[in-house]
C-alpha positions in Angstrom: 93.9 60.6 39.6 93.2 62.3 36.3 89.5 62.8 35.4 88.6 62.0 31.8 85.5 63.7 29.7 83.5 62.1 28.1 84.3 61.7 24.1 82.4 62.9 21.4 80.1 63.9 22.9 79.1 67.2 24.9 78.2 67.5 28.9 75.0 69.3 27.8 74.1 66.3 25.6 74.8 63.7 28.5 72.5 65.8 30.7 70.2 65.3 28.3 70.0 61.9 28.5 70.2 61.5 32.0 67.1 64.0 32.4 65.1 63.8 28.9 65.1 60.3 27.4 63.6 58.0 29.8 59.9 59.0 31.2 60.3 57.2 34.3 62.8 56.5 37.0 62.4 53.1 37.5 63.5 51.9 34.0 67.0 52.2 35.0 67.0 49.3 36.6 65.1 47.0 33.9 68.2 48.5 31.7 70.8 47.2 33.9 69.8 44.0 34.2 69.5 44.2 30.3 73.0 45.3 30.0 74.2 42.3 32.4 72.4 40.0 30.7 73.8 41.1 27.3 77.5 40.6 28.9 76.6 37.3 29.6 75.1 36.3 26.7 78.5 37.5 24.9 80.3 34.7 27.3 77.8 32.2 26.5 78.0 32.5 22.7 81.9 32.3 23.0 81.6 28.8 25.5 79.8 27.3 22.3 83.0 27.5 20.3 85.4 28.1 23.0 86.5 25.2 25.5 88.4 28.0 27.6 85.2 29.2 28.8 84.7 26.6 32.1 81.2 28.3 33.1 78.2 26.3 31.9 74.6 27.7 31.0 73.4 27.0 34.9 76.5 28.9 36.3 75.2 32.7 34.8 73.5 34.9 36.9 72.5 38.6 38.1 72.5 39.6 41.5 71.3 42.6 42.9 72.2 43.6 46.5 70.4 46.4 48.6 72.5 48.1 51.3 70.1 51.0 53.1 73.4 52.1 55.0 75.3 53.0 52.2 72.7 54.3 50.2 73.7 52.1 47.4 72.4 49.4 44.9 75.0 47.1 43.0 73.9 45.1 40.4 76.0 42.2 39.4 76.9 39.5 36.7 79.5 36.6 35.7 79.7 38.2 31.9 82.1 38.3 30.0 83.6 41.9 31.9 85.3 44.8 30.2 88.4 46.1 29.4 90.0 49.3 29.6 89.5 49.9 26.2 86.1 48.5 26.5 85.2 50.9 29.2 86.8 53.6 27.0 84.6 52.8 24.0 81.6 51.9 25.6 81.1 54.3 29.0 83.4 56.8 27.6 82.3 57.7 24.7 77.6 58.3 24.9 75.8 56.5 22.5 78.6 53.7 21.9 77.1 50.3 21.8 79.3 47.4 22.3 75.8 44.9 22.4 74.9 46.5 19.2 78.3 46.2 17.7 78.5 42.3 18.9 75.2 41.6 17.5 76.1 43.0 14.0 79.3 41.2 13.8 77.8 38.2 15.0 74.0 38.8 12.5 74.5 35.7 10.5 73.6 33.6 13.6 70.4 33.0 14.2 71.1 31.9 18.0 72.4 35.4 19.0 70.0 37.4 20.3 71.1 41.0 22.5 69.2 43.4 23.5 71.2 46.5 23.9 71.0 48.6 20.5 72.1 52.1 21.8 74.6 52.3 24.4 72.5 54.8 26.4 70.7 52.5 28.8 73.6 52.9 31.3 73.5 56.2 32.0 69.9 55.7 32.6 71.0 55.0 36.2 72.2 58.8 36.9 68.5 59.2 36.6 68.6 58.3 40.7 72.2 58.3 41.3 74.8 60.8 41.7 77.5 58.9 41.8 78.2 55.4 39.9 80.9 52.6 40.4 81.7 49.9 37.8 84.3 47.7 38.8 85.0 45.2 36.0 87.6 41.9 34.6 87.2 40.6 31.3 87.4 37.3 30.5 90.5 35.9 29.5 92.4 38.7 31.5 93.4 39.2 35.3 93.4 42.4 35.1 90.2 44.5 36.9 89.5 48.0 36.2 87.2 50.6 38.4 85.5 53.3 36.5 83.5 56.3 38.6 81.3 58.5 37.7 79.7 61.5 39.3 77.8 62.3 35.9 78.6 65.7 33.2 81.9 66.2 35.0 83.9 63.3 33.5 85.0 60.1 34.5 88.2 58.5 36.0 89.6 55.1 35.7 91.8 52.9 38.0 92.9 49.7 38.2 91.3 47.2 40.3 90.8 44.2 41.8 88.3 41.2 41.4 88.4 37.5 41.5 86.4 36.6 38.4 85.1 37.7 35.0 82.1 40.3 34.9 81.0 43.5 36.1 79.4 45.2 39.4 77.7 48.1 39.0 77.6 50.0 42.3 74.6 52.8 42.3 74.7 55.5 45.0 71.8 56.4 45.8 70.4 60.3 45.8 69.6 62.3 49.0 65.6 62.1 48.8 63.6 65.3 48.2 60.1 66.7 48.7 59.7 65.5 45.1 61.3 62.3 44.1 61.6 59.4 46.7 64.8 57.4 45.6 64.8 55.7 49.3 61.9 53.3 47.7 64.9 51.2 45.6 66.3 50.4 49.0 63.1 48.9 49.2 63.1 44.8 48.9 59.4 44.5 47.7 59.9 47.2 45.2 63.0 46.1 43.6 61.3 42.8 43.5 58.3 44.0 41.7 60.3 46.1 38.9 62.1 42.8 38.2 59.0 41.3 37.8 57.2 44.1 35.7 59.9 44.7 33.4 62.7 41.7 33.5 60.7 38.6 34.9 61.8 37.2 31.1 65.5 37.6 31.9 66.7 34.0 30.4 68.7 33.8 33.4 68.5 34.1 37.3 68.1 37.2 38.8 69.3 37.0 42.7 68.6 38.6 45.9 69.5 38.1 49.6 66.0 38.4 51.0 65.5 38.7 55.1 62.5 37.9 56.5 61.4 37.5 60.2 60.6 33.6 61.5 59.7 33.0 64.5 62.1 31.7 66.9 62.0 28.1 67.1 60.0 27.1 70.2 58.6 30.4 71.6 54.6 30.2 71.4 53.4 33.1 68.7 51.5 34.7 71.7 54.3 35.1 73.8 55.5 39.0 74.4 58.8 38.6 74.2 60.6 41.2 72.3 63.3 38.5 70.7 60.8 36.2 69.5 61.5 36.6 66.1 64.3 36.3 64.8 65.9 37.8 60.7 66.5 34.6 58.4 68.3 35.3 55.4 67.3 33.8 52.1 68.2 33.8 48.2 65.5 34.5 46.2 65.5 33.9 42.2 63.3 37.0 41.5 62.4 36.1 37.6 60.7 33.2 35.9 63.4 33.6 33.1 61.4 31.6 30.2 58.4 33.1 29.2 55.2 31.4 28.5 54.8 32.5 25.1 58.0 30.9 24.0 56.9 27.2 24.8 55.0 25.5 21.9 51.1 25.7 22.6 51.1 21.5 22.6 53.5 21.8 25.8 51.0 24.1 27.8 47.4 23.4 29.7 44.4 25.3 29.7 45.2 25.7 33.5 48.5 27.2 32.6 47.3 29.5 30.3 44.4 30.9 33.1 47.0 30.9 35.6 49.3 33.2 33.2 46.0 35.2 32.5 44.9 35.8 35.8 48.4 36.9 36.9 49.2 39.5 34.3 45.6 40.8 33.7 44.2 40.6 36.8 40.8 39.1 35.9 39.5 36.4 38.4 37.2 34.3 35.9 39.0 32.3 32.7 39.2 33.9 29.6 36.8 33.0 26.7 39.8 32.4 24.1 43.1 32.5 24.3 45.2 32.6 21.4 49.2 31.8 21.5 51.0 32.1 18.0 54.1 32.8 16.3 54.7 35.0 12.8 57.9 34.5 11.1 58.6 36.6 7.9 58.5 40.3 7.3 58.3 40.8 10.9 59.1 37.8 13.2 57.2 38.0 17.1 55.7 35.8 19.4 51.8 36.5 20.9 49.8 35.7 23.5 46.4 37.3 23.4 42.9 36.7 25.4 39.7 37.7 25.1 37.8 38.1 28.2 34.7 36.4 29.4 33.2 39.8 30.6 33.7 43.4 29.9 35.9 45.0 32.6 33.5 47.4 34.5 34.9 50.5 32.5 35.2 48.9 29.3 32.5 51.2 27.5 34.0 54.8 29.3 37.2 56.7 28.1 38.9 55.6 31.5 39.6 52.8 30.1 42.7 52.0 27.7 43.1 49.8 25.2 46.6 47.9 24.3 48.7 45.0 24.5 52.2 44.7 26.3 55.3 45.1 24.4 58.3 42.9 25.0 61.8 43.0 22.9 63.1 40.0 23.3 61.7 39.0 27.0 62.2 42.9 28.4 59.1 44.8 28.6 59.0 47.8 26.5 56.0 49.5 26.6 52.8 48.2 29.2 50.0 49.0 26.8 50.8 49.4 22.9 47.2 50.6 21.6 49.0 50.9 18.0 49.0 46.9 18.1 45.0 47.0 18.5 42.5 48.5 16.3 39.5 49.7 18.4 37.0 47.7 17.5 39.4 44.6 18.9 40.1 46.9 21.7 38.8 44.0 24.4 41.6 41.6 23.8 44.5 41.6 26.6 47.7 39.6 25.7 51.1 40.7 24.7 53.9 40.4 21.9 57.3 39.7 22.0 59.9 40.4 19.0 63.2 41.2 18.8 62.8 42.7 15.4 61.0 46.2 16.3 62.6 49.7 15.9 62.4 51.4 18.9 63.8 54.8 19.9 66.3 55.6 22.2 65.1 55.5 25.4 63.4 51.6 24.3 60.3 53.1 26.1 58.4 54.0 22.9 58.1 52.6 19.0 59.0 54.0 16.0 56.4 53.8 13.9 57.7 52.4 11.1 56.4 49.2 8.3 57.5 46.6 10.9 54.9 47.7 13.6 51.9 47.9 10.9 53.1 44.3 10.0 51.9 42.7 13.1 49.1 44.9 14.0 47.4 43.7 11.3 48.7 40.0 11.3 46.9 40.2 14.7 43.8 41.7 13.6 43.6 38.9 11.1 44.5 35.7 13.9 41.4 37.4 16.2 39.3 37.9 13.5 40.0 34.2 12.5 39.7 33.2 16.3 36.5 34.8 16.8 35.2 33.1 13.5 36.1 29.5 15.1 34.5 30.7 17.8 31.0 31.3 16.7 31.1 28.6 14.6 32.0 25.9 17.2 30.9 27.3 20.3 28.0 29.0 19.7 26.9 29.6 23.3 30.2 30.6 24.4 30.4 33.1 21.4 27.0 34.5 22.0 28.0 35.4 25.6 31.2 36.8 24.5 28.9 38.7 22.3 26.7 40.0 25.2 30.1 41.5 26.9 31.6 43.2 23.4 29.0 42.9 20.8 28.8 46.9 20.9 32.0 47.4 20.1 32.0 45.5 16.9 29.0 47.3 16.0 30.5 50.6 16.3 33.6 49.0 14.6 31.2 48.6 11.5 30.3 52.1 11.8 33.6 54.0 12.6 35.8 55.1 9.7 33.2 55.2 7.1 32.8 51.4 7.2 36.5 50.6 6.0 36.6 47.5 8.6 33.1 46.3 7.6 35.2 43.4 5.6 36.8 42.2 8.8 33.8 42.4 11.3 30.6 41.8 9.1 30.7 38.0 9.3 30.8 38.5 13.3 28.1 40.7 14.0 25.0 38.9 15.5 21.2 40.7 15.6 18.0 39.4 16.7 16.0 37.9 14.4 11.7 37.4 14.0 12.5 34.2 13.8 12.3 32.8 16.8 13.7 35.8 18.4 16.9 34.0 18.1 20.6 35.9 17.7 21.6 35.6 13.8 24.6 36.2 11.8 24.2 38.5 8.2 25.0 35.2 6.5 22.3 33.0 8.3 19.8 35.7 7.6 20.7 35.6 3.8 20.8 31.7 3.7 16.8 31.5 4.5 15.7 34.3 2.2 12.7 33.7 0.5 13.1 33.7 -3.7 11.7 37.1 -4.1 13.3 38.5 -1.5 14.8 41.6 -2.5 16.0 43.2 0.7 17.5 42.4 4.2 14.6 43.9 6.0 15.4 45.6 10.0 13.3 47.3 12.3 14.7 49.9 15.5 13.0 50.1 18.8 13.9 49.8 22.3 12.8 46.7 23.2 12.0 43.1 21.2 8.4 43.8 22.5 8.1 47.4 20.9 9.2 46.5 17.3 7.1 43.7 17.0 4.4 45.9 17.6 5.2 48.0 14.9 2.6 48.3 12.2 5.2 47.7 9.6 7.4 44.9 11.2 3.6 42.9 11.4 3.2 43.6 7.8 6.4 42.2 6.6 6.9 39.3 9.0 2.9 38.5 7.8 4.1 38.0 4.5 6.8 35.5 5.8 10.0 37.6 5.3 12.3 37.6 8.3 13.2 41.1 10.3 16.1 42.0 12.0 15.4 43.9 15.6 17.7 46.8 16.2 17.8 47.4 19.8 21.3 49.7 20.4 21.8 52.9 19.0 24.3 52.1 17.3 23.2 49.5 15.1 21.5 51.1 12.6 24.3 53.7 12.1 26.3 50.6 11.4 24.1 48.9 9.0 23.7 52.3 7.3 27.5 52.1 6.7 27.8 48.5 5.9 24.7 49.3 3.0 24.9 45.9 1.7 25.4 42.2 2.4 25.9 39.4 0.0 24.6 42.4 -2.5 21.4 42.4 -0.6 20.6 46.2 0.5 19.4 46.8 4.2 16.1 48.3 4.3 14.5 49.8 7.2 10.5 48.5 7.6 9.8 52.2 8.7 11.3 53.7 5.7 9.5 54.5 2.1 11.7 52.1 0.5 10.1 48.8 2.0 8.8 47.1 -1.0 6.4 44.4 -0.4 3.5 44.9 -2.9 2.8 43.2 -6.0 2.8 45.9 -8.8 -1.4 45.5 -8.9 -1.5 46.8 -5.3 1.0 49.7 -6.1 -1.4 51.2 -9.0 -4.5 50.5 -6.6 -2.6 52.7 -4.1 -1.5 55.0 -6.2 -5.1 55.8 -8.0 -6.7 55.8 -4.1 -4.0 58.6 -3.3 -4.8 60.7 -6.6 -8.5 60.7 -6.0 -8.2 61.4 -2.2 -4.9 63.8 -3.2 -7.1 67.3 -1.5 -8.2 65.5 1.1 -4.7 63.9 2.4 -3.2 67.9 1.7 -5.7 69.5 4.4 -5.0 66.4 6.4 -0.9 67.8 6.1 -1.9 71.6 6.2 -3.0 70.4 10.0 -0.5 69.0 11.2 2.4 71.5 9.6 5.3 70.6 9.7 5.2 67.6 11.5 5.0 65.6 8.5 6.2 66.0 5.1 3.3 64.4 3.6 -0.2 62.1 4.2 -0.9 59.2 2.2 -2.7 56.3 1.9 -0.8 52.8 2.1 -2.0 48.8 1.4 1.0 47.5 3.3 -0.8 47.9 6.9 -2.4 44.6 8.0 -5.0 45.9 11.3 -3.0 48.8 12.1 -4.5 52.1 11.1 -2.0 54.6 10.8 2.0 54.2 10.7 4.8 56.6 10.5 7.3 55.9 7.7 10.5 58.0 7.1 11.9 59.3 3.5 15.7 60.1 2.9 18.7 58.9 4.3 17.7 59.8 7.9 15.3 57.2 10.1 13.3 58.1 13.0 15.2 55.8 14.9 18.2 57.5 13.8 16.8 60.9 14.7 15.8 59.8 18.0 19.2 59.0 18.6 21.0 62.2 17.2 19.0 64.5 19.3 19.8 62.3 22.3 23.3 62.8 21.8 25.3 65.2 24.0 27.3 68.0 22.4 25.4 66.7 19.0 23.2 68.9 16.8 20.0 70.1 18.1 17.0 69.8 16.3 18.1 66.8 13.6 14.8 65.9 12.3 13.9 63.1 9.6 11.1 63.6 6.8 8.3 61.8 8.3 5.4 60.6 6.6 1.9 59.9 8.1 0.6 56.7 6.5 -2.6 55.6 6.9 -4.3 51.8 6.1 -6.7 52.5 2.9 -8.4 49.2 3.8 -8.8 50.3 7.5 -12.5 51.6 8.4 -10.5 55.2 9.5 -9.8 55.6 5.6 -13.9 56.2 5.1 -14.7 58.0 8.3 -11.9 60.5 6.7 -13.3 61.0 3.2 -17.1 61.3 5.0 -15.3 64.0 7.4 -13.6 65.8 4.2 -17.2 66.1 2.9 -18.8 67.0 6.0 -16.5 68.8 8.9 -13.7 70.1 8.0 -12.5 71.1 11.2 -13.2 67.2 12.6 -11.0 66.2 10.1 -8.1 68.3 11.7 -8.7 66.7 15.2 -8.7 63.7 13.8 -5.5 64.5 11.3 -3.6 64.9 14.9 -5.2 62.3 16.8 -4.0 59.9 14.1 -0.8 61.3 14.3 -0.1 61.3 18.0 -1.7 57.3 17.8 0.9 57.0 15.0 3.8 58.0 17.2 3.1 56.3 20.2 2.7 53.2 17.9 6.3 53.9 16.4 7.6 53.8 20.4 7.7 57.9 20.2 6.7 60.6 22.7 3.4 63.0 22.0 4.7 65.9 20.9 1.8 68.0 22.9 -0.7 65.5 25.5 -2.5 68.1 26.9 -3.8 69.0 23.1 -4.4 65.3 22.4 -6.3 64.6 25.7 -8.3 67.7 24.6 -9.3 66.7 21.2 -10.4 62.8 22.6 -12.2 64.4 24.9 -14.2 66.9 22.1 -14.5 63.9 20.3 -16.1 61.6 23.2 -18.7 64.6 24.6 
């Protein structure tokens, strides 16, 4: 028996392929299955026009039979077989495609639907065997043909025999090693769970003689006999064959959809929205997305990874895509099915190409939309969902310079003074008073801190409404977002806050000329601590404050210097501001006159009274317990 290279091609590049292309073992059988289910598909779409063709849509299958013995798997389907020449063109020659060349000759129909593009996927199975048998009929002939392969040496072809149309596909098995394992697809449970990981969406039945062991009828379960159970033989249909995502969303429950969810994400409570759609156009797909109730217990850690599954037409491609999710989205779970994507060879990566940017960002868009309906219908629901993920959106509002801020600023909630209640941007803006210039926030730790702020009193006292930053992240993102509804953000802290009336600003102003020596000794004690002392009419019954000039917050410094691996020693331009209608603001000019070197405890006592105020640490107790104590002898 003459053995036949293989064409075109070289031994070096088959070894390739067999070695190179595909990342893991097990997809050889997820390509298998694909291939038999493409050759039935072919036999299908010829029944619809041809009456020779007795089989009926409920006759196809795939069966896959485990022998531990032999060492061999054989996969096998009622398709429409090959030819010689067809095992010529197609095994013989790497790279040759007769799915893909079927599909093209058959593109104006919108019915056919293959999934083989590059006529490599077979050889995926020398991956774990060293030996392959396809014995093959085509329909319409009686004639069979065997063709074996042992892998770069060649080929050899023979004729054969079998009853029907279609193809078996005999693997045999490697020898294990210390390494690789290939005993484990002998394995009943394992070949059932790689049908179910990648080919559960088969559109038709994927058999397998399964034996379990019953007990015998009649023999109590406590007895010790040794034949009291006996091996039943049963055939199994190992896929569900029509996915959930292809039924119309009127046809399915809510209990179907948790049911799907729980199963393929593994999360035991009900998701908080679920969203099931279908794009047709520039890129045509099918999704099926959730968002969580809660956070997964490593959401907020780099363990965990973001990404939706990948199907191409019902085969799983990839088991987490992060190109279809942009980060700040990074909670939803779901998947996507489309027949339209480019992949590469191996169909276990995508090109990235116009198609795949396509649907990412007509499913950034449905969740953004979703999320929208969400907070406006449900509320509560919404504001839980915001307890679990909230962060994320905020630092989705900070990352990349603020270029999302268009998608995700009409979903960001913050605590408000008003009633301490959660509040969009747009709420906020609706109940601004008439001279309300700014969008006024305050940073602290907690609720309770910022409201003690000198300045958050002051501004709330004059009825505005404050915004309570509590995460480190949220005044990064404001900083990024700069402006809502061309309202400017301004921190209460900060030397921008402008709630005077333009008398009070020149009373200020001519109390901080006449007193201008007075605050400068006041700043020559304290170094550089502060950038300045000055006196302020925006304190109600506070004394002193600490306000910030620049770009850079104390609230922001606090967290920069926090950071790990982030610069050391980031410090904002702080100010010491002190209440000109506050009984301190005399005892200081009377000091100025009178003791010079009181006035310098007192300079730092204000100051350390002004930090611990603004939720900051005392930069030196043991100097401030010192000078109270001077001060109370």
């Amino acid at each position: 028996m003459e053995k036949k290279q293989f064409r075109t091609e070289s031994q070096k590049l088959l070894d390739m392929m067999i070695n190179s292309i595909y990342t893991h073992k097990e997809i050889f059988l997820r390509e298998l299955i694909s291939n038999a289910s493409d050759a039935i598909d072919k036999l299908y779409y010829r029944s619809l026009t041809d009456d020779s063709v007795a089989l009926t849509r409920s006759d196809y299958e795939i069966r896959i039979d485990l022998d531990r013995e032999a060492r061999t798997i054989t996969i096998t389907d009622n398709g429409c077989g090959m030819t010689d020449v067809d095992l010529e063109n197609n095994l013989g020659t790497i790279a040759k495609s007769g799915s893909y060349d079927f599909k093209h000759e058959n593109e104006s129909r919108e019915d056919v639907d293959i999934i083989g593009q590059f006529g490599v996927g077979f050889y995926s199975a020398f991956m774990v065997s060293d030996k392959i048998t396809v014995t093959t009929r085509a329909f319409g002939t009686n004639r069979a043909w065997i063709w074996e392969s042992e892998g770069v040496d060649g080929y050899t072809m023979t004729e054969g025999c079998r009853d029907t149309a279609g193809t078996t596909i005999t693997l045999h098995l490697r020898a294990d090693t210390d390494e690789e394992a290939y005993s484990e697809y002998l394995d009943t449970w394992r070949i059932k769970s790689l049908v179910k990981k990648y080919s559960d969406y088969i559109r038709y039945p994927i058999r397998m003689d399964v034996t379990t062991q019953k007990l015998r009828e009649g023999v109590d379960a406590a007895s010790d006999a040794a034949d009291k159970y006996e091996s039943v033989t049963t055939t199994e249909t190992l896929n569900s064959m029509v996915p959930l995502w292809k039924k119309r969303a009127q046809e399915i429950t809510d209990e179907e959809y948790a049911s799907f969810y729980h199963d393929k994400f593994y999360d035991f409570e009900a998701p908080a929205r679920t969203v099931h759609f279908k794009s047709e156009g520039t890129a045509t797909f099918d999704a099926m997305l959730f968002v969580p109730a809660k956070a997964p217990f490593n959401y907020y850690t780099k363990d965990f990874e973001k990404g939706l599954q990948l199907y191409s037409s019902g085969v799983l491609i990839m088991e987490k895509c992060a190109d279809l999710l942009p980060d700040y989205f990074s909670f939803v779970r779901g998947l996507v099915d489309s027949a339209d994507l480019s992949l590469n060879i191996s169909r276990e990566l995508l090109q990235h190409d116009h198609q795949l940017k396509v649907i990412a960002k007509a499913i950034e868009k449905k969740i953004k939309n979703e999320l929208a309906k969400m907070l406006e219908s449900d509320r509560a629901k919404y504001e839980a969902f915001w307890s679990a993920f909230g962060m994320q959106l905020k630092f989705g509002l900070y990352a990349d310079y603020g270029q999302h801020k268009d998608v995700l600023q009409d979903l960001v909630l913050f605590t408000s003074s008003a009633e301490r209640k959660l509040v969009t941007l747009a709420e906020y803006v609706s109940r601004m008073k008439e001279d309300q210039k700014s969008i006024y926030y305050a940073c602290g730790e907690t609720l309770d801190k910022i409201e003690m702020l000198p300045q958050c009193e002051s501004v709330t006292g004059k009825g505005y409404e404050v915004l309570y930053l509590t995460d480190d992240v949220d005044e990064f993102a404001l900083k990024m977002l700069m402006n809502y509804s061309e309202k400017a953000f301004v921190n209460v802290c900060a030397e921008e806050l402008d709630i005077t009336s333009e008398e009070e600003k020149e009373a200020v102003k001519a109390e901080n000329e006449s007193s201008e020596d007075m605050l400068n000794a006041m700043k020559e004690a304290l170094g550089e601590a502060v950038s300045a002392v000055r006196f302020t009419n925006t304190l109600k019954s506070h004394p002193v404050c600490l306000t910030s000039e620049g770009g850079l917050s104390v609230g922001m410094e606090q967290v920069l210097n926090r950071m790990p691996g982030g610069e050391e020693g980031v410090k904002a331009q702080i100010v010491l501001e002190i209440n000109a209608s506050h009984a301190i603001a005399d005892k200081l000019k009377s000091l100025y006159v009178y003791d010079r070197e009181k006035l310098t405890a007192y300079a730092k006592i204000l100051y350390a009274q002004a930090r611990l105020i603004g939720g900051m640490s005392v930069e030196n107790p043991a100097e401030l317990s010192s000078l109270v104590c001077d001060l109370m002898i």
